[in-house]
C-alpha positions as CSV (number, residue, x, y, z in Angstrom):
1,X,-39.9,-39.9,40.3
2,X,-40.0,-43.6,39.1
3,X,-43.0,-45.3,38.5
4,X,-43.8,-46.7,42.3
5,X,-44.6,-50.4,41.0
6,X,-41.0,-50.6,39.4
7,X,-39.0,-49.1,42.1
8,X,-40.7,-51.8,44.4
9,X,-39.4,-54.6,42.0
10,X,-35.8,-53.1,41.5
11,X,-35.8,-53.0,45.5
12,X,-36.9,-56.2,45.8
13,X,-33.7,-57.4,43.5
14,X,-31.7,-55.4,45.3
15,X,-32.7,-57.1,48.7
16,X,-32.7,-60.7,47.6
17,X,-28.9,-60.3,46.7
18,X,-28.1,-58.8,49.5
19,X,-30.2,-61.0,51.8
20,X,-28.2,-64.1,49.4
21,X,-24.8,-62.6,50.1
22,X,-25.6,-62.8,54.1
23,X,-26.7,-66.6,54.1
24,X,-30.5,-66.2,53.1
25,X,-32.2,-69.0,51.9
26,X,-34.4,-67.2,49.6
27,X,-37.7,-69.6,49.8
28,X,-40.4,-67.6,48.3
29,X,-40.8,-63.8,46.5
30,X,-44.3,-62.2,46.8
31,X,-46.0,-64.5,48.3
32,X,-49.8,-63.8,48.5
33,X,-53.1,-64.3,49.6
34,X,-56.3,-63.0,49.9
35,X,-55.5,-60.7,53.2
36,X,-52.3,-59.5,51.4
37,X,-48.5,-60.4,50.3
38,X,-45.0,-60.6,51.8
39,X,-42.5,-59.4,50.0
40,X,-39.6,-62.5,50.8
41,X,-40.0,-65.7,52.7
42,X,-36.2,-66.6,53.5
43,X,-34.5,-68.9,56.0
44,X,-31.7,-67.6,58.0
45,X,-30.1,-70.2,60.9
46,X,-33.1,-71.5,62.3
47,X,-35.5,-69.0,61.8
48,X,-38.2,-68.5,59.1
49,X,-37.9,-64.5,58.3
50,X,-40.9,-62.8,56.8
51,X,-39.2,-59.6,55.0
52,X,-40.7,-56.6,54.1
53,X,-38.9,-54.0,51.5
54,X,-39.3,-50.6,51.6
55,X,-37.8,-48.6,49.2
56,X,-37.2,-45.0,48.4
57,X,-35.5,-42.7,46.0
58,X,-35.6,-39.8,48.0
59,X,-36.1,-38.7,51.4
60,X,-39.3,-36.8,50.2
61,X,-41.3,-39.6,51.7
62,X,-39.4,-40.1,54.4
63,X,-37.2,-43.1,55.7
64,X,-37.9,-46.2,54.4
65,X,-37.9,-48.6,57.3
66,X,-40.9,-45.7,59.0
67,X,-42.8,-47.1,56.2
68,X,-43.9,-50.5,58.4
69,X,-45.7,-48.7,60.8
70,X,-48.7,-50.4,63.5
71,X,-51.1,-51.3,60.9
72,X,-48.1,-52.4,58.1
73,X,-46.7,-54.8,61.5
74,X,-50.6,-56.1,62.3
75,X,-51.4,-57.4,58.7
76,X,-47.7,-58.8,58.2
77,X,-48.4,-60.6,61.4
78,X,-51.6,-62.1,60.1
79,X,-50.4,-62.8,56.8
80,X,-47.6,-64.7,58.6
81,X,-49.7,-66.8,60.7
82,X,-51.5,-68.0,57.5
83,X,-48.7,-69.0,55.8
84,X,-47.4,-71.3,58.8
85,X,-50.8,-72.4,59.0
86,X,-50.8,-73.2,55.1
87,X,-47.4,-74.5,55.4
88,X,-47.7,-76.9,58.6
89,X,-44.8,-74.6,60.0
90,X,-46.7,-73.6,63.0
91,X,-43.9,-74.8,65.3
92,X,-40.8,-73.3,63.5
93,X,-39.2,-70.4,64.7
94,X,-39.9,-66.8,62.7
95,X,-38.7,-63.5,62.9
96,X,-39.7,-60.5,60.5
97,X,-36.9,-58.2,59.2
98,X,-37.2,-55.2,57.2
99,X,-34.8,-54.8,54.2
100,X,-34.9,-50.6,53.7
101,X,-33.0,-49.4,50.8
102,X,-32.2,-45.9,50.2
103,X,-31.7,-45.2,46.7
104,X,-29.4,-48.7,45.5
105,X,-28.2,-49.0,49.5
106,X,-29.8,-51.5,51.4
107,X,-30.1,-51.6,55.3
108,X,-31.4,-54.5,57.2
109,X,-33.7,-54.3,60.6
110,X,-33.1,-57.9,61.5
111,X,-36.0,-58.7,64.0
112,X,-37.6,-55.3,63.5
113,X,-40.7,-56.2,65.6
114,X,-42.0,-59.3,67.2
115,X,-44.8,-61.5,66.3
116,X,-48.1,-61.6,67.6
């Protein structure tokens, strides 16, 4: 098994090309606060996505995507709200997607859950 910290990184490479090659405007990459991070900040059409990646190298952990669970939803939520609130984008559109990836193959969960 790969060091955990490095096989989020590679993942996160993996998703910003693919999220590229599908018309994402890539705006920010680990973006963080004090209550947490997000892992990309694109635009896509007139939305402002908040993506999370979840990656895995085997199916000993489970699917990747069952990895943003209630809580993971709740503090991606919050983080959100600050950073339309840090941003003065309170009135802009957003949807959160989940980029899963499965060894090298990425999935995306466009609108995986809604914001609240």
């Amino acid at each position: 098994m790969r060091d955990p910290k490095f096989l989020g990184r590679q993942g996160e490479d993996i998703a910003v090309g693919f999220l590229q090659a599908r018309g994402y405007r890539i705006l920010q990459r680990n973006w963080h606060c004090r209550a947490g991070e997000i892992d990309i900040v694109a635009r896509e059409g007139k939305y402002l996505c908040f993506i999370e990646v979840k990656t895995r190298d085997s199916a000993r952990c489970g699917v990747a995507e069952e990895a943003v669970d209630f809580r993971k939803r709740k503090r991606l939520s919050k983080l959100a709200s600050l950073y339309l609130s840090d941003h003065n984008l309170e009135e802009v559109p957003v949807r959160f997607d989940v980029v899963a990836i499965s060894g090298t193959r990425p999935h995306l969960i466009q609108n995986a859950f809604q914001y609240s």
